[in-house]
N, C-alpha and C positions, 0 to 999 in steps of 0.2 A: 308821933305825928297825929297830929287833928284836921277832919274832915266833914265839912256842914255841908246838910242835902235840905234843899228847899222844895215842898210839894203843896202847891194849891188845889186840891179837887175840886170834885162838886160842892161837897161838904163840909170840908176839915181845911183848916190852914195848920199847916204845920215844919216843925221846924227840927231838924236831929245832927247831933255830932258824935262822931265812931272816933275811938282810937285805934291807932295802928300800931301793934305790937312789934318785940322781935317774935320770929319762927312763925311769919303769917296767922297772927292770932287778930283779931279784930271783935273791940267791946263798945258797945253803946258806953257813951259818955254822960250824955243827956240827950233828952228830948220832948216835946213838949206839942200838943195839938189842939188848935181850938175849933171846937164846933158850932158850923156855923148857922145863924139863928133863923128857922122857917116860924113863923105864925102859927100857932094852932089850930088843927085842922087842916092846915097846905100838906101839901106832897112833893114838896119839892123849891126851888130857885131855879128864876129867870137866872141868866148867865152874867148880865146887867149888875142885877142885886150880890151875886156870890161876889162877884172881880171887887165889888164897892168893898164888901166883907174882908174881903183877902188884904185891900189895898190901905185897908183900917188895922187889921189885925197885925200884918207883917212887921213894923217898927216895934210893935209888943214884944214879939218875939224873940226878933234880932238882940233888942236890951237884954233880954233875959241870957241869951246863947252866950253875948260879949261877955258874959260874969265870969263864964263856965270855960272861956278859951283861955288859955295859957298865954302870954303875951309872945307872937312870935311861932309861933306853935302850929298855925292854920297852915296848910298846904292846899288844900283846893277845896272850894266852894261847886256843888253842881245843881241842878234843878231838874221837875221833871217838866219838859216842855210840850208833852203832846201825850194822847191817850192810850197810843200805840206806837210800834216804832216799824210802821208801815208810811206809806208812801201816801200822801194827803189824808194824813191822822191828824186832827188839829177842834179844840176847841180855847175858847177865849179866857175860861176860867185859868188855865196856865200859863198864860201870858204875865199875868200879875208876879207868879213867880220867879220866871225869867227872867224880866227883866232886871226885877230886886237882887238875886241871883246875879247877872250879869254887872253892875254896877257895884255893888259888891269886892268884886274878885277884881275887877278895874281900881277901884280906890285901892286896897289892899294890897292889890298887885300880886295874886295869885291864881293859879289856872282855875277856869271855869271850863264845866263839863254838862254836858245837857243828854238828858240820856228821858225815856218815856215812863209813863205811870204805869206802866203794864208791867217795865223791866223791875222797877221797884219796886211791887208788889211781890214777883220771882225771886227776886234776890234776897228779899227781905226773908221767904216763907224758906227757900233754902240756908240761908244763914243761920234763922230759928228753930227749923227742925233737923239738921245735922245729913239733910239727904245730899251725898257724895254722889249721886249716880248719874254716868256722862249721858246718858240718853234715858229721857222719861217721857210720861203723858202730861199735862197740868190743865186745872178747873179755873178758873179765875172767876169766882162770883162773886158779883158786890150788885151795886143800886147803880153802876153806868156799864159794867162788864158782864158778862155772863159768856165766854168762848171755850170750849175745849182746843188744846194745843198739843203738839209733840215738839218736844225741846231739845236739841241736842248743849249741851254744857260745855264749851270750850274755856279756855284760861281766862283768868283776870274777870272772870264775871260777863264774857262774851256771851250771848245766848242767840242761839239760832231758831228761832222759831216760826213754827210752819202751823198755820190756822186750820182746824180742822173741821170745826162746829161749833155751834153754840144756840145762843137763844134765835129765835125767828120773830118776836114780838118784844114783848116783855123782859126785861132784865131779872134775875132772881131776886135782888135786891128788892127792885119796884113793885115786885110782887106779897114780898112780906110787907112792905110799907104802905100798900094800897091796905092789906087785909088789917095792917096794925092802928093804921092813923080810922079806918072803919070802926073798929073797933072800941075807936076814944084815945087811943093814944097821940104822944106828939110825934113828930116825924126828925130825926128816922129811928125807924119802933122796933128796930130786930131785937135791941136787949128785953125790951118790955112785952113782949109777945113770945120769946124765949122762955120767959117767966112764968107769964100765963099759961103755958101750954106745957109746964111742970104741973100743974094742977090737976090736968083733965084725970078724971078717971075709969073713961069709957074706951079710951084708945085712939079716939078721935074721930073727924067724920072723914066719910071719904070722898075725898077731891079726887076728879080726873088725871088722869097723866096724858100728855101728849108728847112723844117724841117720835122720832121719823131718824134712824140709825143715828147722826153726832149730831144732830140737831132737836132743840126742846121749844115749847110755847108754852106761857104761862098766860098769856090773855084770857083763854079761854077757863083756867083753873082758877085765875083772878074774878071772873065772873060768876063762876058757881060762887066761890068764897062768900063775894059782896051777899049773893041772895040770900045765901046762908044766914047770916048776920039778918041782913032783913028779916029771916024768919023768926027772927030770935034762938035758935041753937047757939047754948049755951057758948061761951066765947074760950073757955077752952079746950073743949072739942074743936073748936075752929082751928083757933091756934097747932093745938096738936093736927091736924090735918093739913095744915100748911106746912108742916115740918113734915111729914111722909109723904107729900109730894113733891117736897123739892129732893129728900131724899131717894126715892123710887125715882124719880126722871134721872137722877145724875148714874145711877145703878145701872141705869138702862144704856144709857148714855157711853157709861165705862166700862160695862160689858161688851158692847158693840168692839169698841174702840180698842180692846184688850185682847178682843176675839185677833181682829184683823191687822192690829199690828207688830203682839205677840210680845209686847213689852210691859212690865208688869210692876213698875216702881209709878204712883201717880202723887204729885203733889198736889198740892186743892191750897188754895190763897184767895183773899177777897176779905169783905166782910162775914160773909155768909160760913167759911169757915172755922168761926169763932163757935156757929150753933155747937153744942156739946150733944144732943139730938142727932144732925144731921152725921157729924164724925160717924158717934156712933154707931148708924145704922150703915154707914157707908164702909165702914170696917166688916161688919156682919155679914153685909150683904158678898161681898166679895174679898174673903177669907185668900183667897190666891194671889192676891196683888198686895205689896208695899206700900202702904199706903204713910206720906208725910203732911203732917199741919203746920205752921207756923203755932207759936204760944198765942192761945187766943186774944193775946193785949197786944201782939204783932201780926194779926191776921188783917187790921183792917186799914183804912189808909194811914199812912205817915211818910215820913222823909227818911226813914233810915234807909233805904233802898238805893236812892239817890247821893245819900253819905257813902255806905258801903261798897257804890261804884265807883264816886270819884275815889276812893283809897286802894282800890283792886288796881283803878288805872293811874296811879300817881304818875307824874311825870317828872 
């Protein structure tokens, strides 16, 4: 049985189909994500410009998925239709895929499922790192999320989640992408500042930290950054500095959060943890907790989350 998950984000239109095995085994089939295009020097898309993006891209995609379906073979179509799967979570970039999504599953005449970008991101990082565990912490950082969560795990890919903290300004994301696209880079700069910041050989400079128990700001670490650069300090000491503050703040963050709630399995999904840096140092830092990543080519947005739900909830 084959199942297509449809996800528009901010920046990626994408597209994925899981197979569903016997003895509950579930494989990526294919999948496919295109990025979508800011100007050089931007920081970002009006929501106008992405939805235009999305509503150009999605036929592309779909051609390519129909190759890849077995005739007969689809059992449900699902989307991610909201950022969160809280109660007036809503932006307009995922609308493009719902409805594509819904219309869909209409003609073909199979179930449509609409589940959030948050749960896809979950699903996806536990399906990739193999973490069974019914109650854990999770980070979810990328360039629109930054939240710490406690997650209880129930069947079928249900997840109970309760907000705990997160960013107060700044997304971690927007934070590497302000210091990257400064920098010279295009946007979004996390691989290419990742890169950069393998070079350094001073260790890095040092950026602020700012947290306040589950809560972090990067405004403020985003501004030293910029000056930084203005001063001309070399750009991979920047870089490397940007990477020991987002790692130091999330330490801080899941120490707080480890302290008080005595649970000690953390997964971390997003873009953010693709850094091989931040892993790193977030292992180190606190040796006492289980810590799970997604495979850093499933850490960042995509549709398989979306896929891998509607086939947990086949009907």
């Amino acid at each position: 049985m084959y199942f297509l998950g449809i996800d528009t984000s901010n920046y990626v239109t994408s597209m994925a189909i899981v197979r569903a095995e016997p003895e509950g085994i579930y494989r990526l089939h294919w999948e496919k994500r295109i990025i979508l295009e800011v100007i050089k020097g931007g920081k970002g898309l009006r929501q106008a410009e992405a939805v235009f993006q999305h509503v150009r891209n999605m036929p592309l995609l779909w051609e390519e998925a129909a190759r890849h379906l077995p005739e007969g073979k689809l059992y449900g179509i699902a989307a991610s239709t909201r950022p969160r799967p809280a109660e007036g979570s809503y932006m307009p970039v995922f609308q493009a895929g719902t409805s594509f999504a819904e219309s869909a599953a209409f003609m073909l005449k199979v179930p449509y499922y609409a589940y959030s970008h948050q749960e896809g991101h979950l699903l996806t990082g536990l399906w990739s790192s193999g973490c069974g565990a019914e109650h854990f912490l999770a980070l979810h950082l990328s360039g629109g999320t930054t939240e710490a969560m406690l997650i209880k795990n129930r069947a079928a890919g249900n997840l109970e989640i309760k907000l705990l903290g997160g960013t107060t300004d700044l997304n971690a994301g927007q934070f590497v992408d302000r210091a990257g696209v400064k920098l010279g880079f295009s946007f979004p700069a996390g691989k290419e500042l990742e890169a950069l910041a393998a070079r350094s050989k001073e260790g890095g400079i040092k950026v602020p930290v700012s947290v306040n128990r589950y809560d972090v700001s990067f405004s403020g670490p985003a501004t030293f950054v910029e000056r930084a650069i203005d001063k001309s300090v070399p750009g991979e000491e920047v870089a490397r500095g940007v990477e020991i503050c987002l790692a130091h703040s999330f330490l801080e963050v899941l120490r707080n959060l480890a302290r008080d709630t005595e649970i000690v399995d953390v997964l971390v999904v997003g873009g953010i943890a693709a850094n091989a840096f931040v892993r790193r140092r977030l292992v180190e830092g606190l040796p006492s907790l289980n810590f799970f990543f997604p495979a850093p080519s499933f850490a960042g947005d995509s549709a398989i989350g979306p896929a891998l739900l509607s086939a947990y909830n086949r009907k």
